[in-house]
C-alpha positions as CSV (number, residue, x, y, z in Angstrom):
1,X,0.0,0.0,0.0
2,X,1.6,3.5,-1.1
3,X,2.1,6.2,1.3
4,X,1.7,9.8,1.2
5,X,4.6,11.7,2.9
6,X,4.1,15.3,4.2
7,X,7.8,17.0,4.3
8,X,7.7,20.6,6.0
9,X,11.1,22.1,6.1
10,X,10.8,25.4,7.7
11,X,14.0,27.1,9.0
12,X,16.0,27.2,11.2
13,X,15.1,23.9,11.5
14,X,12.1,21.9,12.3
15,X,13.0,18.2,11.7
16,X,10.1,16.1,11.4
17,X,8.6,13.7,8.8
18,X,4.7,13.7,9.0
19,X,2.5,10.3,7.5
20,X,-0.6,11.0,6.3
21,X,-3.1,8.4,6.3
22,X,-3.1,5.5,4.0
23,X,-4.1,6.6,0.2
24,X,-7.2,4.9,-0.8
25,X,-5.8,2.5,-3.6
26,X,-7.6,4.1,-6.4
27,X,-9.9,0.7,-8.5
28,X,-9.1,-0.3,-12.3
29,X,-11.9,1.8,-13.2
30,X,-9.9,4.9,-12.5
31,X,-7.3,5.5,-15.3
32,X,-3.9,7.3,-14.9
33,X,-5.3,10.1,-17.0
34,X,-8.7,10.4,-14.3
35,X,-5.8,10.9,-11.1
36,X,-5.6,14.3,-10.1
37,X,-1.8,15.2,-10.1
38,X,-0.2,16.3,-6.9
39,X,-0.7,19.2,-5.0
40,X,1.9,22.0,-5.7
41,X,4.3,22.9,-3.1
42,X,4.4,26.1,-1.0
43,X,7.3,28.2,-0.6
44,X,6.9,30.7,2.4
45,X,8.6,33.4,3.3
46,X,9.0,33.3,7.6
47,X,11.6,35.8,8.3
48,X,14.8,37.2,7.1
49,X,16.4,35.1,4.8
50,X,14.5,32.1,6.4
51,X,12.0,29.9,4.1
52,X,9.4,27.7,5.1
53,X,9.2,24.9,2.3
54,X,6.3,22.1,2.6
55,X,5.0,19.1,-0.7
56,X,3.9,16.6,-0.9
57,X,6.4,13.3,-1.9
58,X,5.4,10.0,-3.0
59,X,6.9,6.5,-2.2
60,X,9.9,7.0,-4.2
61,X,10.4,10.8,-2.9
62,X,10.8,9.4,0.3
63,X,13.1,6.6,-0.4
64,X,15.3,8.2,-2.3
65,X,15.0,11.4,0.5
66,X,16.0,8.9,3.2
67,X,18.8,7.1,0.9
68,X,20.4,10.6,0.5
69,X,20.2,11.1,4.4
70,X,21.8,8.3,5.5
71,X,24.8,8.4,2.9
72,X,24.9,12.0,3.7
73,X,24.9,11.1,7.5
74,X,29.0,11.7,7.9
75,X,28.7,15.5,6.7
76,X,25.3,16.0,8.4
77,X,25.2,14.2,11.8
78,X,21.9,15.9,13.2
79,X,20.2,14.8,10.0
80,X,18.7,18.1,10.2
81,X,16.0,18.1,7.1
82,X,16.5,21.4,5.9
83,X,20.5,20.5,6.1
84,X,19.6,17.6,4.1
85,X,17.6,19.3,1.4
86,X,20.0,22.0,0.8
87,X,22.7,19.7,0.6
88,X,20.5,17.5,-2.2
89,X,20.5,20.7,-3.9
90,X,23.9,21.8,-4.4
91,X,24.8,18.7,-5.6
92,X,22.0,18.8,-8.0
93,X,23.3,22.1,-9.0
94,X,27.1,20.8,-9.5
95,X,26.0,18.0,-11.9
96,X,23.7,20.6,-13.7
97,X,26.3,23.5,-13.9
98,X,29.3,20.7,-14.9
99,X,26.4,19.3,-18.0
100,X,25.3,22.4,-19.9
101,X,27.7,25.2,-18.6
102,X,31.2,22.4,-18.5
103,X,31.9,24.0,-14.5
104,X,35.2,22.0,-13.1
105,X,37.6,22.3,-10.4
106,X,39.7,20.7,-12.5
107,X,39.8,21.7,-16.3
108,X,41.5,19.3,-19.1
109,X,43.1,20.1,-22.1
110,X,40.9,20.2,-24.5
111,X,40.5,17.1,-27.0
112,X,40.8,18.0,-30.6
113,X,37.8,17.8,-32.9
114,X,36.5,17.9,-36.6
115,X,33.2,19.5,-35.7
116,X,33.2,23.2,-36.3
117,X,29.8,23.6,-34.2
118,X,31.8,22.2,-31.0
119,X,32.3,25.3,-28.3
120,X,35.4,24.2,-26.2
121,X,34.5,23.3,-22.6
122,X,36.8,26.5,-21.4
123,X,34.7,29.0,-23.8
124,X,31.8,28.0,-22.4
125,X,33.3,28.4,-18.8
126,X,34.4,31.6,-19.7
127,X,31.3,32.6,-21.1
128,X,29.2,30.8,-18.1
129,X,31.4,33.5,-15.7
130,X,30.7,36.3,-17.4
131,X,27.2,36.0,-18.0
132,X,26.1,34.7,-14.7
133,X,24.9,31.8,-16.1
134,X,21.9,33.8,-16.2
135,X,20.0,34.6,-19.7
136,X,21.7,38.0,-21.3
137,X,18.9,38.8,-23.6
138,X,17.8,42.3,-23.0
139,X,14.4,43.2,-24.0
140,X,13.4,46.9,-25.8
141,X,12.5,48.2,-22.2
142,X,16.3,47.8,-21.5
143,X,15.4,44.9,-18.7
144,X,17.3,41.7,-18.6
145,X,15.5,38.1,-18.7
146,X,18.6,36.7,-15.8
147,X,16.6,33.0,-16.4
148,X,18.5,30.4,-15.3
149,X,15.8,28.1,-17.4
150,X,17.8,25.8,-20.2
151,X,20.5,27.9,-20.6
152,X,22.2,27.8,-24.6
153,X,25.0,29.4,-26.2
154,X,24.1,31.4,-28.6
155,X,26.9,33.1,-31.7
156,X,26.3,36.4,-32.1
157,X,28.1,36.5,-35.3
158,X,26.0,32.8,-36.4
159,X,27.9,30.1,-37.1
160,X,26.4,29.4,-40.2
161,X,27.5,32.7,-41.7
162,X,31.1,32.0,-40.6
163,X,30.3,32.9,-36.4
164,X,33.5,31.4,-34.5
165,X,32.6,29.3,-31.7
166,X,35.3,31.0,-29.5
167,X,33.6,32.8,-26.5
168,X,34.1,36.3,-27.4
169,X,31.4,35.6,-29.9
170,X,29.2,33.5,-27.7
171,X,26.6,34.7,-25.0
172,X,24.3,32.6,-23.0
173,X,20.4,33.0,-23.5
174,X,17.5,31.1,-22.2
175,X,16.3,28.3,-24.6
176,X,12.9,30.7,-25.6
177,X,15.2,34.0,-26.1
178,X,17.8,31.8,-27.7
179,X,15.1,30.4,-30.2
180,X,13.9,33.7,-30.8
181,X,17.1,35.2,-31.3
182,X,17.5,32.2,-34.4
183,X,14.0,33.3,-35.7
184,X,14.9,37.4,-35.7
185,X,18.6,36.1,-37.6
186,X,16.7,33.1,-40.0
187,X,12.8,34.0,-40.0
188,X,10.1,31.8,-37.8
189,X,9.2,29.5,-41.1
190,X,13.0,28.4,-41.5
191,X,13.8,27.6,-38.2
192,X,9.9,26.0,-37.6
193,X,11.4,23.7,-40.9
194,X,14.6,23.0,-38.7
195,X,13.1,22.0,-35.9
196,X,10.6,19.6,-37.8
197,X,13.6,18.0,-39.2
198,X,15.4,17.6,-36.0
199,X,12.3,16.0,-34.7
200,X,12.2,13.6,-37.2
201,X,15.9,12.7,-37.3
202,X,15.3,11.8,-33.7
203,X,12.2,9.8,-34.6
204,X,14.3,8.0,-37.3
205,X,17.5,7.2,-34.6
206,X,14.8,5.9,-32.1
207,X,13.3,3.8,-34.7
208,X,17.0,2.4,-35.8
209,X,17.9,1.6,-32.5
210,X,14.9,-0.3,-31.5
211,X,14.9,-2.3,-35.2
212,X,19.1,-3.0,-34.2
């Protein structure tokens, strides 16, 4: 029988994990489509720089909470949830920065490549640094997106017109101001056209893999 669990982090540092009652084990009648999805979380401001935080977590959100507690339990004796969560969420923000931005502590020389459209992992660091990692498109009002959402690099001199992929010619938008930085530069039909064809060389590498 599945569990709903009730985590309330609300600083300094309340620590407790509440059940709920038993979920009613909804019949065959009831497709997935029919379940109502889960209530959204609540972030509240308490004081100063303090944050109450309370969701709702299934079976799986709670073993994988408690997994991370334990193996965490050498760098955060008191087990302290709100210690816990923010330490869940660093690391989630390492792996993320070290995927799309290349962040390391300990940078490599850089491998050589045929592909002109590659941006070597110490431009984008560069470029990362400079920009915040925070969207630089500026809108006509003169005020900055600064979304953290999907970030891209973008050429500003494009690469298909010769842009180097160096990053003095690289900036770091948002994947919606990146896209509509490509349809100001190629029109919205030519890049809608691009985009159909990307889909459909992933619908075609999908198909070979499964047929292989």
């Amino acid at each position: 029988m599945s569990r709903r669990w009730i985590s309330r982090i609300a600083a300094p540092s309340p620590d407790a994990i509440l059940i709920a009652p038993p979920a009613t084990i909804p019949t065959q009648e009831h497709s997935a489509r029919n379940v109502e999805p889960p209530p959204r979380g609540r972030m509240t401001p308490l004081a100063p720089q303090k944050f109450g935080y309370q969701f709702t977590g299934d079976e799986e959100t709670h073993s994988e909470y408690e997994k991370f507690r334990e193996r965490m339990g050498h760098e955060i004796p008191s087990s302290a949830m709100a210690l816990v969560f923010k330490a869940a969420l660093k690391l989630a923000n390492a792996a993320l920065d070290k995927r799309q931005l290349a962040a390391t502590d300990r940078p490599r020389q850089a491998r050589e490549t045929t592909n002109p459209r590659h941006i070597p992992a110490k431009d984008k660091r560069e470029v990362a640094e400079r920009d915040e990692g925070r969207c630089t498109f500026v809108s006509e009002t003169g005020k900055r997106c600064g979304s953290r959402c999907e970030p891209q690099f973008h050429h500003d001199d494009e690469f298909a017109r010769g842009g180097p992929s160096v990053a003095r010619n690289l900036r770091l938008p948002c994947r919606a101001h990146n896209q509509h930085e490509a349809e100001r530069s190629y029109g919205a039909e030519f890049m809608e056209r691009s985009r159909a064809d990307g889909r459909a060389k992933k619908r075609s590498r999908r198909v070979h893999r499964r047929e292989s």
